[in-house]
Structures are given as structure tokens and as C-alpha cells.
ZALORO-715070 format. One record per residue (C-alpha): y, x negated, z. Coordinates in nm, 4 decimals, padded with zeros to 6 digits. Example, Ala and Ser with C-alpha at 12.3 -4.5 7.8 and 13.67 -1.06 7.14 Angstrom:
BEGIN
<pt north="-00.4500" east="-01.2300" up="00.7800"/>
<pt north="-00.1060" east="-01.3670" up="00.7140"/>
This chain:
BEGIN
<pt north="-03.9154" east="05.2143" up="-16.5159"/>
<pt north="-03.5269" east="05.2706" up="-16.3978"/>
<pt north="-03.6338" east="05.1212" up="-16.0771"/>
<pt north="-03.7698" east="04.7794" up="-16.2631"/>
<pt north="-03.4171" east="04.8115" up="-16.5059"/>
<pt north="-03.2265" east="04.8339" up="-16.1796"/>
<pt north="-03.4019" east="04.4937" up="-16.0319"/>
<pt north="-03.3206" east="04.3047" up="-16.3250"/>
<pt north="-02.9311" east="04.4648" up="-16.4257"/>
<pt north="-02.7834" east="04.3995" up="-16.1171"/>
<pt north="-02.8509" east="04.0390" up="-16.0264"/>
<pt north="-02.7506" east="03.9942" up="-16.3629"/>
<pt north="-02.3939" east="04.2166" up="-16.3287"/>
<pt north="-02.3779" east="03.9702" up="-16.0437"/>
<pt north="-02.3832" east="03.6203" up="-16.2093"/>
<pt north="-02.1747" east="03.7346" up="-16.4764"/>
<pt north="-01.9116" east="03.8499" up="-16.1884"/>
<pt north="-01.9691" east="03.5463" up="-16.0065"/>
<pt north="-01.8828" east="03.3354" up="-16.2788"/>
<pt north="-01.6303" east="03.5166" up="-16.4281"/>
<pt north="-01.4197" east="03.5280" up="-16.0799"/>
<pt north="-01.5547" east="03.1792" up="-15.9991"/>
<pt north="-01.3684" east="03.0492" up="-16.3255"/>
<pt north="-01.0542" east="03.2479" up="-16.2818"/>
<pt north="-00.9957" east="03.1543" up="-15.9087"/>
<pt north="-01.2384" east="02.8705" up="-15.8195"/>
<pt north="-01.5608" east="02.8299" up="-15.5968"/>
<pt north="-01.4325" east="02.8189" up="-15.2751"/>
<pt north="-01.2016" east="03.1641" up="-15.2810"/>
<pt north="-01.4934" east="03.2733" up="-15.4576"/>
<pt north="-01.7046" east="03.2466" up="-15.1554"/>
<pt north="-01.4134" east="03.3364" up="-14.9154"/>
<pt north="-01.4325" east="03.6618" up="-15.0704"/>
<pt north="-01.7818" east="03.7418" up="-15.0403"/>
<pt north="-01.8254" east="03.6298" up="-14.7002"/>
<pt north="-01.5130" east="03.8027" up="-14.5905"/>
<pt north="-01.6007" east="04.1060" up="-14.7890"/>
<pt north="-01.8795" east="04.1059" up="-14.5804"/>
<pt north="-01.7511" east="04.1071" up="-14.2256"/>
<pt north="-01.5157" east="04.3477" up="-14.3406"/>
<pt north="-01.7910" east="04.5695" up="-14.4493"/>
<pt north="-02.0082" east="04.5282" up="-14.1429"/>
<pt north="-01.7548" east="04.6037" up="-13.8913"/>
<pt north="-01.6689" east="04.8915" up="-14.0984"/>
<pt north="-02.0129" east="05.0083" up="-14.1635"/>
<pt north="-02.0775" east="04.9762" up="-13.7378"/>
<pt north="-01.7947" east="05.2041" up="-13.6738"/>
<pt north="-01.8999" east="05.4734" up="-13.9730"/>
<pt north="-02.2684" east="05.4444" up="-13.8077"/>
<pt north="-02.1516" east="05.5539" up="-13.4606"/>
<pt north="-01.9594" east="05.8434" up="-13.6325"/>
<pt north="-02.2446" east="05.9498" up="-13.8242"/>
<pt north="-02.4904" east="05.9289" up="-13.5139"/>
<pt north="-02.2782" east="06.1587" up="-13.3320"/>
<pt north="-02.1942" east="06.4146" up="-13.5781"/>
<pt north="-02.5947" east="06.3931" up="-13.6068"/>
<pt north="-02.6514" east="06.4449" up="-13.2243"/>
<pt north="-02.3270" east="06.7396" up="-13.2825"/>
<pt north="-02.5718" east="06.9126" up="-13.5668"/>
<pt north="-02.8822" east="06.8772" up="-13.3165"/>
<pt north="-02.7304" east="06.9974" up="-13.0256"/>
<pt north="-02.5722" east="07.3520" up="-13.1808"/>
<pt north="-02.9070" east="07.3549" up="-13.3962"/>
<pt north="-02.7016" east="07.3197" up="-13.7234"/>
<pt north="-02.8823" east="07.1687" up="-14.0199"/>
<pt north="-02.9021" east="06.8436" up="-13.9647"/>
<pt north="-02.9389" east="06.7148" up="-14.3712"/>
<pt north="-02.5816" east="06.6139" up="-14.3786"/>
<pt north="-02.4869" east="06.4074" up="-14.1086"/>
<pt north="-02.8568" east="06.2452" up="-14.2211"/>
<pt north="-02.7590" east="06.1687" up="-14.5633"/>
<pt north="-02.4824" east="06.0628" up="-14.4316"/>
<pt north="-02.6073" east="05.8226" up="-14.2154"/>
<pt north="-02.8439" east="05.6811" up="-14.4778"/>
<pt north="-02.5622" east="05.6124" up="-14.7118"/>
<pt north="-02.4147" east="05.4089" up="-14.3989"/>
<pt north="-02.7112" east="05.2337" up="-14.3710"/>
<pt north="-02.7549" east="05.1345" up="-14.7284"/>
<pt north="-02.3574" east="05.0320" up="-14.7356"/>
<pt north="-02.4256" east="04.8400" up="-14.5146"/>
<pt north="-02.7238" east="04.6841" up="-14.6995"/>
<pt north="-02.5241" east="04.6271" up="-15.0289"/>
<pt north="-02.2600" east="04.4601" up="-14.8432"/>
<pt north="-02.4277" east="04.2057" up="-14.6539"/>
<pt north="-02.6089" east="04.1182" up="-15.0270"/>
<pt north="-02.3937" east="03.8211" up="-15.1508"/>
<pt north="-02.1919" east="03.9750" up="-15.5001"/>
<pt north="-01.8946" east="04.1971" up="-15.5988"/>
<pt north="-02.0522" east="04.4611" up="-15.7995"/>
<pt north="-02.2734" east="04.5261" up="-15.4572"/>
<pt north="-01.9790" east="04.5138" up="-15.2878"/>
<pt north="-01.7969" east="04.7045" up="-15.4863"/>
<pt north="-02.0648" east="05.0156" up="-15.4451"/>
<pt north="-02.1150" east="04.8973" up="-15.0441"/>
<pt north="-01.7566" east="04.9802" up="-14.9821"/>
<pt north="-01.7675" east="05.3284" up="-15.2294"/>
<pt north="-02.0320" east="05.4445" up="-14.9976"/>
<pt north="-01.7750" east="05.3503" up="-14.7152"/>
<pt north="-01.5578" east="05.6179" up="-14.7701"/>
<pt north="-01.6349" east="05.9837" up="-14.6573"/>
<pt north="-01.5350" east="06.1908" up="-14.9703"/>
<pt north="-01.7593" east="05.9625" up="-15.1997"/>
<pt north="-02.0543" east="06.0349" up="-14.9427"/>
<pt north="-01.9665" east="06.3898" up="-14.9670"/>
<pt north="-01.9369" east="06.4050" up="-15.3497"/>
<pt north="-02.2674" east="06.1887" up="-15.3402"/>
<pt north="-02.4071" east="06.4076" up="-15.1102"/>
<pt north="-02.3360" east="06.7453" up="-15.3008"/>
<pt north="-02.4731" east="06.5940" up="-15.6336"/>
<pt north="-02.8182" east="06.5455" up="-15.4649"/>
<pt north="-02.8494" east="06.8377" up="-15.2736"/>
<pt north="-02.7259" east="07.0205" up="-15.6232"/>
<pt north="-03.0899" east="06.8602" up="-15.7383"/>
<pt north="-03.3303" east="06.9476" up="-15.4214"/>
<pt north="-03.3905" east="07.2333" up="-15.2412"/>
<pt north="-03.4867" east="07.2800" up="-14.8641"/>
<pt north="-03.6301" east="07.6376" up="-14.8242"/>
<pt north="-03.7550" east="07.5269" up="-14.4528"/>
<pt north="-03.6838" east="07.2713" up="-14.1906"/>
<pt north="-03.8502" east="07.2688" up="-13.7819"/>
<pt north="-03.5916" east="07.1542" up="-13.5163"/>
<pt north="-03.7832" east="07.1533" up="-13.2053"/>
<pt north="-04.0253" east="07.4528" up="-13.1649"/>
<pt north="-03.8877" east="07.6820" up="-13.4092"/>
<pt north="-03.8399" east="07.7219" up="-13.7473"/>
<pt north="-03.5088" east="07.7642" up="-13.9318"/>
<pt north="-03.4656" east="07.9354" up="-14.2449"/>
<pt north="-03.2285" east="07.6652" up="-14.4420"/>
<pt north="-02.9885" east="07.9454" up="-14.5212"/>
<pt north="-02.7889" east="07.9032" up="-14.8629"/>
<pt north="-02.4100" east="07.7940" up="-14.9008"/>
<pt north="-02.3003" east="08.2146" up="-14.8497"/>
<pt north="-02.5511" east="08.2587" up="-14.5235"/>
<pt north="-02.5981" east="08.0055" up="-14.2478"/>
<pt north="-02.9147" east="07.8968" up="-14.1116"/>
<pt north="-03.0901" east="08.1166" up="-13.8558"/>
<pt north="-03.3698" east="08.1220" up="-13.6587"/>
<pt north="-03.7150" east="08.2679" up="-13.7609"/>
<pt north="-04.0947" east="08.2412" up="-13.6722"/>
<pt north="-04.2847" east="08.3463" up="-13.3695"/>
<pt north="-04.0139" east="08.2689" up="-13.1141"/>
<pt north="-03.8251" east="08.5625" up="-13.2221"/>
<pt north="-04.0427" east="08.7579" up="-12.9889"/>
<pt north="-03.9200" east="08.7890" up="-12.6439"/>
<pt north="-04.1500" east="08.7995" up="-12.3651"/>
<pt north="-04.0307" east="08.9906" up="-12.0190"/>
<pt north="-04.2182" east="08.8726" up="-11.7204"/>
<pt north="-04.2154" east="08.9295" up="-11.3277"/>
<pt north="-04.3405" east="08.7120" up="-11.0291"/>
<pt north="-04.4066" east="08.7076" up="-10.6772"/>
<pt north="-04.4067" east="08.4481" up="-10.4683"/>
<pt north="-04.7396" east="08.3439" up="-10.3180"/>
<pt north="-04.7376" east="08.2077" up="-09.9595"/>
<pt north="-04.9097" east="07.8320" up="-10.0264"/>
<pt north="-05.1411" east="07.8419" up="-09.6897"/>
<pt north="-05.3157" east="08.1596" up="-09.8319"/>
<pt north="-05.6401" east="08.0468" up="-10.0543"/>
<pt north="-05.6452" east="08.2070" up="-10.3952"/>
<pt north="-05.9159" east="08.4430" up="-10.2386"/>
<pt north="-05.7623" east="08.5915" up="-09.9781"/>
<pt north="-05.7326" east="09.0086" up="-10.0319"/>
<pt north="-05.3310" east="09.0111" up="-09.9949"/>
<pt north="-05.3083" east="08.7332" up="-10.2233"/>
<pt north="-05.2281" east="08.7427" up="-10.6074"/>
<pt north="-05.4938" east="08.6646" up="-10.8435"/>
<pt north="-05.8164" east="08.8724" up="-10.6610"/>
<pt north="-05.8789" east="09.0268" up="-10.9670"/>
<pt north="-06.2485" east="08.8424" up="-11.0410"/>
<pt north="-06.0951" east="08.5953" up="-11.2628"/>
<pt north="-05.9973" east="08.3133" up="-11.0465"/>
<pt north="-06.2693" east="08.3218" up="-10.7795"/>
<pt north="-06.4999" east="08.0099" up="-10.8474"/>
């Protein structure tokens, strides 16, 4: 029901914008400003992107959790969504999303109303740690394995007495 209230406020925040600003400063400003408004946000919105994609590919390589620099980049990308929509009071919210401490306030307001007990990276599992204890590692690779090898001499067939493997198992 929000969702449908949503669809039908906004376009309707913008016309009343559009035609309030429209009468103060004319048509043609008018549209000046939302085109510019949105160049202005896109080449912003491209440079925030990069930023987030590498503080994402920062969090995967030193297997930190990754839910940040994700949300993150997800606020980018709708920024950048809002933006390129034609209206102020998109705008207006495009550009919010823009700046880093709103993404971080937005960001600690959501994850204040989910919880992540879990997440895989790769082929373990980390425990998602809480804000006191950082994430760490858990689940069957926390076993180590020790192993030893010998080097088998490649013109030998696997059959051969001196050669590894004559145990029964690997003769066909």
C-alpha cells in the first residue's frame, strides 16, 4: 500500500514543484535546471560508483563484510536513477544520496532494522560478527589438513612395484 502511495505522491510533489518554479522563474530556466541538474548528477554519481566498486573489491579482497560498500553502491545506483528522472523533489533526494554521511546515516538506520547472523564469501563461512567483535571465519575449513608427497617418475606405469599407488586400489 506505501509502495502504490509512493507512485502516486511523487509525480504529484513534482508538478506542483514544476509549476511553482516554472511560475517564479519561467520555462526555459526551468528546464535548464533539470537538465543541468542532471549532468551534474551523473558525472557525480560515475565518480561515487568507481569509489564504491573499489572499496567493494577492498572489503572482498581482506574478506571484510562486504554489506557496506554494497549498500553503498546501491544507494549510488539509485542516485543515480532519481537524478536522471526529470523533477526537483527527485533531485533533491538523488543528490542527498550523493553525499557519503547521508549514505552512512541511511545505511545505519537499515542495518539498525535487519540482521545478518551469516554471510559465504567464497568457500567459507563467516560469522557476521556484531559492532564489539569483527567477523571471523568458521565452518569446516577451520580444519587443517597436513599432507606429504613424492614425486613419481612419469615413464613408470602406475603398476610398477617401486611406484606409488601399488596398494590394490589403482590397478585396473
Amino acid at each position: 500500500m506505501w509502495l502504490f502511495a509512493l507512485f502516486v505522491a511523487v509525480p504529484l510533489i513534482e508538478i506542483g514543484l514544476f509549476i511553482q518554479v516554472g511560475g517564479a522563474i519561467g520555462l526555459w530556466p526551468t528546464l535548464a535546471i533539470v537538465v543541468i541538474t542532471a549532468v551534474i548528477g551523473t558525472a557525480m554519481m560515475r565518480a561515487q560508483g568507481a569509489q564504491a566498486l573499489r572499496d567493494l573489491q577492498r572489503s572482498f579482497a581482506t574478506l571484510d563484510d562486504p554489506a557496506e560498500p554494497l549498500a553503498h553502491g546501491a544507494m549510488i545506483l539509485v542516485s543515480g536513477a532519481l537524478l536522471l528522472t526529470p523533477g526537483f523533489f527527485t533531485d533533491t533526494i538523488g543528490f542527498l544520496l550523493l553525499i557519503p554521511p547521508v549514505r552512512r546515516a541511511v545505511y545505519r538506520h537499515l542495518r539498525a532494522r535487519m540482521s545478518v547472523t551469516t554471510f559465504t564469501m567464497g568457500a567459507g563461512t563467516m560469522d557476521a560478527g556484531s559492532a564489539d567483535m569483527p567477523p571471523r571465519p568458521c565452518g569446516p575449513d577451520d580444519d587443517i589438513i597436513d599432507g606429504e608427497f613424492r614425486e613419481v617418475d612419469p615413464n613408470k606405469s602406475p603398476t610398477h612395484p617401486t611406484a606409488i599407488g601399488t596398494s590394490g586400489w589403482t590397478r585396473h
